[in-house]
C-alpha positions as CSV (number, residue, x, y, z in Angstrom):
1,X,-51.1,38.2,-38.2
2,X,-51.3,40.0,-41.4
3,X,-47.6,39.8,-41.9
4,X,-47.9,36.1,-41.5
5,X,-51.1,35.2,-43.7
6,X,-48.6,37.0,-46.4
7,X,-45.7,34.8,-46.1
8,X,-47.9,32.1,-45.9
9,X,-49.7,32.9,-49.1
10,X,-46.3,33.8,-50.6
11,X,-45.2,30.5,-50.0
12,X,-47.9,29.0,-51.4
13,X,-47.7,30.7,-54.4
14,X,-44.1,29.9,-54.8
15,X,-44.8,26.4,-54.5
16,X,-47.4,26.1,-57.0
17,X,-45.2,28.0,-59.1
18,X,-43.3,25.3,-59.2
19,X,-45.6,22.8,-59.5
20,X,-47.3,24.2,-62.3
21,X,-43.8,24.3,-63.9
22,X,-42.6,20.6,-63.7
23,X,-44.1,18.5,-66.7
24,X,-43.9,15.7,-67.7
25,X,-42.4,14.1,-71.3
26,X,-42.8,10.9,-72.8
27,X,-39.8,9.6,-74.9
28,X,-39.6,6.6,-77.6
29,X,-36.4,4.8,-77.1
30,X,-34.7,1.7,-78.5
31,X,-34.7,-1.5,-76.5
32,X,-30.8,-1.6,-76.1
33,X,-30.5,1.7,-74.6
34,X,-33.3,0.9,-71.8
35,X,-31.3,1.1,-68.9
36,X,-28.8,3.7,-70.1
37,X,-32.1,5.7,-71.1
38,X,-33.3,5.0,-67.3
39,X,-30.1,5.9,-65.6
40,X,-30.2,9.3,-67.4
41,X,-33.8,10.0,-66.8
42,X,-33.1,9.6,-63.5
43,X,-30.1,12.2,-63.0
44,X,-31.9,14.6,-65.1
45,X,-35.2,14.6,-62.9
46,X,-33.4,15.7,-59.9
47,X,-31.7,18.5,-62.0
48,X,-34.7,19.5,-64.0
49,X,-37.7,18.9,-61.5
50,X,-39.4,18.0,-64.7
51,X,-40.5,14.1,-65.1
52,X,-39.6,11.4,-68.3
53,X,-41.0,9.0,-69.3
54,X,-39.8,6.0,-71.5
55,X,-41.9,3.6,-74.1
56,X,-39.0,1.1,-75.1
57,X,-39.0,-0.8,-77.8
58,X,-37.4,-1.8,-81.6
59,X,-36.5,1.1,-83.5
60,X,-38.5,0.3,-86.2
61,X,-41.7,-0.7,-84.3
62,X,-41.2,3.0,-82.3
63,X,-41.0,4.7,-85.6
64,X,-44.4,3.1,-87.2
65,X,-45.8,3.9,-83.8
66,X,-44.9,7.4,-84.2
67,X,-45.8,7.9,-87.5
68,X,-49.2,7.1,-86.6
69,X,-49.6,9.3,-84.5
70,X,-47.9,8.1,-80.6
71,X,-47.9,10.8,-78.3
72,X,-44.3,10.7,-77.7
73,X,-42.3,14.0,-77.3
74,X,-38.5,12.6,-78.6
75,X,-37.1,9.5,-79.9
76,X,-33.8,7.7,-79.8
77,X,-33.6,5.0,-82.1
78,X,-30.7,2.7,-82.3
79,X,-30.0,4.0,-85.8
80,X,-29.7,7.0,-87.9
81,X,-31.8,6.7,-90.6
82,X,-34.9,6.3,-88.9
83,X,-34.8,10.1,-87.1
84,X,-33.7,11.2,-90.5
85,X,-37.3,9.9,-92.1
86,X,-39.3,12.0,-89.5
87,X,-36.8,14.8,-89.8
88,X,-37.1,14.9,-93.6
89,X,-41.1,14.3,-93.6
90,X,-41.7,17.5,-91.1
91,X,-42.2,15.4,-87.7
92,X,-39.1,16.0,-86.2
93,X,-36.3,18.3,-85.5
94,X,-32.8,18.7,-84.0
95,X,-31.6,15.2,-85.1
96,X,-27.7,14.8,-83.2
97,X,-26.0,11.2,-82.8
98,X,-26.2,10.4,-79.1
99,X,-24.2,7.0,-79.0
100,X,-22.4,4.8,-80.6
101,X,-23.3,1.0,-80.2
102,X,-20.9,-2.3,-80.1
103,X,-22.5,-6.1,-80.7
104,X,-21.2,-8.9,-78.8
105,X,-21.4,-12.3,-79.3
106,X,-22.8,-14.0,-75.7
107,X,-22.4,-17.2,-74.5
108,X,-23.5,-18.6,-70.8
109,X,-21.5,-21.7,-71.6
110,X,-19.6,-21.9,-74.7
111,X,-16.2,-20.6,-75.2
112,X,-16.8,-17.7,-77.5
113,X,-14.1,-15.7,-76.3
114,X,-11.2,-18.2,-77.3
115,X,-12.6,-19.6,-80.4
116,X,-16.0,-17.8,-81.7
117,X,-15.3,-18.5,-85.3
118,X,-15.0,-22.2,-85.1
119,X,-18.2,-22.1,-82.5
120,X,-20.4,-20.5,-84.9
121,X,-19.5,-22.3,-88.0
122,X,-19.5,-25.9,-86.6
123,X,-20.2,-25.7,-82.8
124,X,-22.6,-27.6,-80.8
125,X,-25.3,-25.4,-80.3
126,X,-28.9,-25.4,-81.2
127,X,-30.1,-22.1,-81.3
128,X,-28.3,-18.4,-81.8
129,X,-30.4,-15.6,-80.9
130,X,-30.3,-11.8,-82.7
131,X,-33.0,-9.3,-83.0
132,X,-35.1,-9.4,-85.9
133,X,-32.7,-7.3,-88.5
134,X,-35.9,-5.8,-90.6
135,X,-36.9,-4.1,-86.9
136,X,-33.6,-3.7,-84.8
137,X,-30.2,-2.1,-86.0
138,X,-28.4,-4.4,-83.9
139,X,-29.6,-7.5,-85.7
140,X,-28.9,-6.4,-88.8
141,X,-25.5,-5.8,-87.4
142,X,-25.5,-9.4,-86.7
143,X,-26.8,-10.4,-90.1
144,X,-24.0,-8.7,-91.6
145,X,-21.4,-10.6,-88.9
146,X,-23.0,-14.2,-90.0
147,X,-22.5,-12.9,-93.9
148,X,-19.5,-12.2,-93.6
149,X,-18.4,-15.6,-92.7
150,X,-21.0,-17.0,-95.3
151,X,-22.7,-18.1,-92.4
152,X,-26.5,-16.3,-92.1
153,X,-28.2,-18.5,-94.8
154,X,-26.8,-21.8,-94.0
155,X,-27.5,-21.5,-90.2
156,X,-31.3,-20.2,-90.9
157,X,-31.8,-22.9,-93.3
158,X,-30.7,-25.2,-90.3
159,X,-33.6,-23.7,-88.2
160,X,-30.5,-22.7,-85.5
161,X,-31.2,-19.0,-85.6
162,X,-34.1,-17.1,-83.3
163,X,-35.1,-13.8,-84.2
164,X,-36.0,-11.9,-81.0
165,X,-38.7,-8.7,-81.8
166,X,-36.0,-6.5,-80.2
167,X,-32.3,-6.8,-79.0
168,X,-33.8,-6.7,-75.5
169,X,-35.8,-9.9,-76.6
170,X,-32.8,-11.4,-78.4
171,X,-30.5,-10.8,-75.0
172,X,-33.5,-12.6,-72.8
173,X,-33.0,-16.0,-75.0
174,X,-29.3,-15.8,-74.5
175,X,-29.2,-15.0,-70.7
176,X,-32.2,-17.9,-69.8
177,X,-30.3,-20.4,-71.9
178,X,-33.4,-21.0,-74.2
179,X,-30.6,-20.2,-77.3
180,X,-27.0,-21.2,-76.4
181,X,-25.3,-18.2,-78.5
182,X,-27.2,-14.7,-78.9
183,X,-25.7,-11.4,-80.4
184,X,-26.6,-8.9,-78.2
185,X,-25.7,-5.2,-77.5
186,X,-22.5,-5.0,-75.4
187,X,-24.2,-2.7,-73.0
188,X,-27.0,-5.3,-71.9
189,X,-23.6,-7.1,-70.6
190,X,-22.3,-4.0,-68.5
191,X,-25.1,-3.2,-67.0
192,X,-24.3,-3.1,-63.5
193,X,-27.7,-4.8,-62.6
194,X,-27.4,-7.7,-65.9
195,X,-28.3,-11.3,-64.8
196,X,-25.3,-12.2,-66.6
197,X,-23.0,-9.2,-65.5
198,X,-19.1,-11.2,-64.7
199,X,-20.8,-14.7,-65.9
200,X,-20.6,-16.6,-69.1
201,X,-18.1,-15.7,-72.3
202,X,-18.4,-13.0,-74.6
203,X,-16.9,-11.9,-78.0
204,X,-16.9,-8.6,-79.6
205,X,-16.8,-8.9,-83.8
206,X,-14.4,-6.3,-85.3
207,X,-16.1,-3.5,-85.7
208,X,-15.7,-3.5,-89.6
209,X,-17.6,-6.4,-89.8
210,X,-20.6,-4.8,-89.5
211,X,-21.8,-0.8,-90.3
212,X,-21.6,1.6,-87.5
213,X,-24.4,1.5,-85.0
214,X,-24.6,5.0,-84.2
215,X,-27.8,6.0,-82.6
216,X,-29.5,9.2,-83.5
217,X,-32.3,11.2,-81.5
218,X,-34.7,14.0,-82.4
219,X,-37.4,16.1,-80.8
220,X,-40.8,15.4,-82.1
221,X,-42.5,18.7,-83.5
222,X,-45.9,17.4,-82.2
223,X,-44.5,17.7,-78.9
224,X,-46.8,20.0,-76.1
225,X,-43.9,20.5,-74.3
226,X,-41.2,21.5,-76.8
227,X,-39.2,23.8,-74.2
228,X,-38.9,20.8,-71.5
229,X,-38.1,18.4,-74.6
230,X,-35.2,20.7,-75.2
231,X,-33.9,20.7,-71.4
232,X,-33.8,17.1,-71.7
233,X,-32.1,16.7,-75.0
234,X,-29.4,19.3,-73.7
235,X,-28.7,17.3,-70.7
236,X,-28.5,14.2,-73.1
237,X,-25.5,15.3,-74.9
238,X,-24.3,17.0,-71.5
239,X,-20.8,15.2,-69.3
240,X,-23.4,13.9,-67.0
241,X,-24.9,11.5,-69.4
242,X,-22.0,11.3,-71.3
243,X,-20.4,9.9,-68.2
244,X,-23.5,7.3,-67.7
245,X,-23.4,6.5,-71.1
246,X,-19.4,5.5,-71.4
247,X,-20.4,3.4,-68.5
248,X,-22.6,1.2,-70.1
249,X,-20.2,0.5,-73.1
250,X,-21.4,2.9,-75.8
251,X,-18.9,5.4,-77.2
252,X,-19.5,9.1,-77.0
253,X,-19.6,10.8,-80.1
């Protein structure tokens, strides 16, 4: 009897071990990335035990939350020069490029993959979404697209463009139909669970048509769990998520 009150306790103890060990962290992380982020937070809580969670949103919108004061623990913006403020001002650390983004041109109806230069000059469309380029990397990628064809200022002018808040925004006119063009990150069109996954035409810009979108993370130094946060950002750059992130369309760097 004694023998088995001690396994029993043992086994208690054991458990609330590990209980006590798993914690959980919350993580700031660009709109584009949301399902890539979820697909990875997903492999590395079996692995870990440990539990993330995600605030998604535009980079620039995550960063003013964080620099007053959001409890998040990491951050992966869809840029690099946001990290590098919070690593230069002290409220970050271990900055490392995760990803590197592509922007595609989406269409539900029009042609865009045969003839997406004549479309956006002088196509019949009303409205062209993008994400707001002051608050999202990606639509300044597609600012730069539009100027490089002399294009940005004349279309705004023409009231034909839509700023979404965020690229997730942006992609949500463009798959409903409510704008009949929208620049949008080319992994919202791999996802395997997109609305508009094998539907619709899409064009990808060369890619020296617009600056790099490579996306950079960092560990927050306000973080209560810095150890965990570590575990995590390990498994980030690790050939599991490496492997999930290909799959969505980013490039590894």
């Amino acid at each position: 009897m004694v023998r088995t009150t001690r396994i029993i306790a043992l086994l208690g103890a054991l458990l609330w071990a590990g209980l006590a060990r798993a914690e959980t962290i919350t993580v700031a992380v660009a709109a584009n990335f949301t399902k890539t982020a979820e697909a990875i937070g997903a492999a590395w809580e079996t692995q870990s035990g440990h539990e993330v969670r995600f605030a998604f949103g535009p980079s620039g919108k995550l960063l003013a939350q964080i620099q007053h004061g959001a409890p998040f623990d990491a951050y992966f913006s869809a840029d690099t020069r946001r990290p590098q403020i919070l690593v230069d001002s002290g409220e970050a650390r271990d900055f490392f490029v995760y990803a590197g983004g592509k922007l595609a041109l989406y269409s539900a109806t029009l042609p865009v993959d045969e003839n997406a230069e004549t479309i956006l000059a002088d196509g019949d469309y009303r409205h062209l979404a993008m994400a707001n380029p002051k608050a999202a990397p990606y639509g300044t990628a597609a600012q730069q697209v539009l100027d490089k064809r002399g294009l940005y200022e004349r279309l705004k002018a023409q009231g034909r463009i839509v700023q979404g808040e965020s690229i997730s925004q942006a992609f949500q006119f463009a798959a409903t139909g409510n704008a009949q063009l929208g620049f949008v990150a080319l992994s919202q069109l791999h996802d395997p669970d997109s609305p508009v996954k094998d539907k619709g035409h899409a064009w990808l810009p060369p890619t020296g048509d617009y600056d790099p979108i490579r996306q950079g993370a960092v560990a927050l130094t306000r973080s209560a769990h810095p150890e965990v946060v570590d575990d995590f950002l390990t498994f980030v750059r690790g050939e599991t998520a490496a492997g999930i992130i290909r799959r969505f369309g980013y490039d590894v760097p």
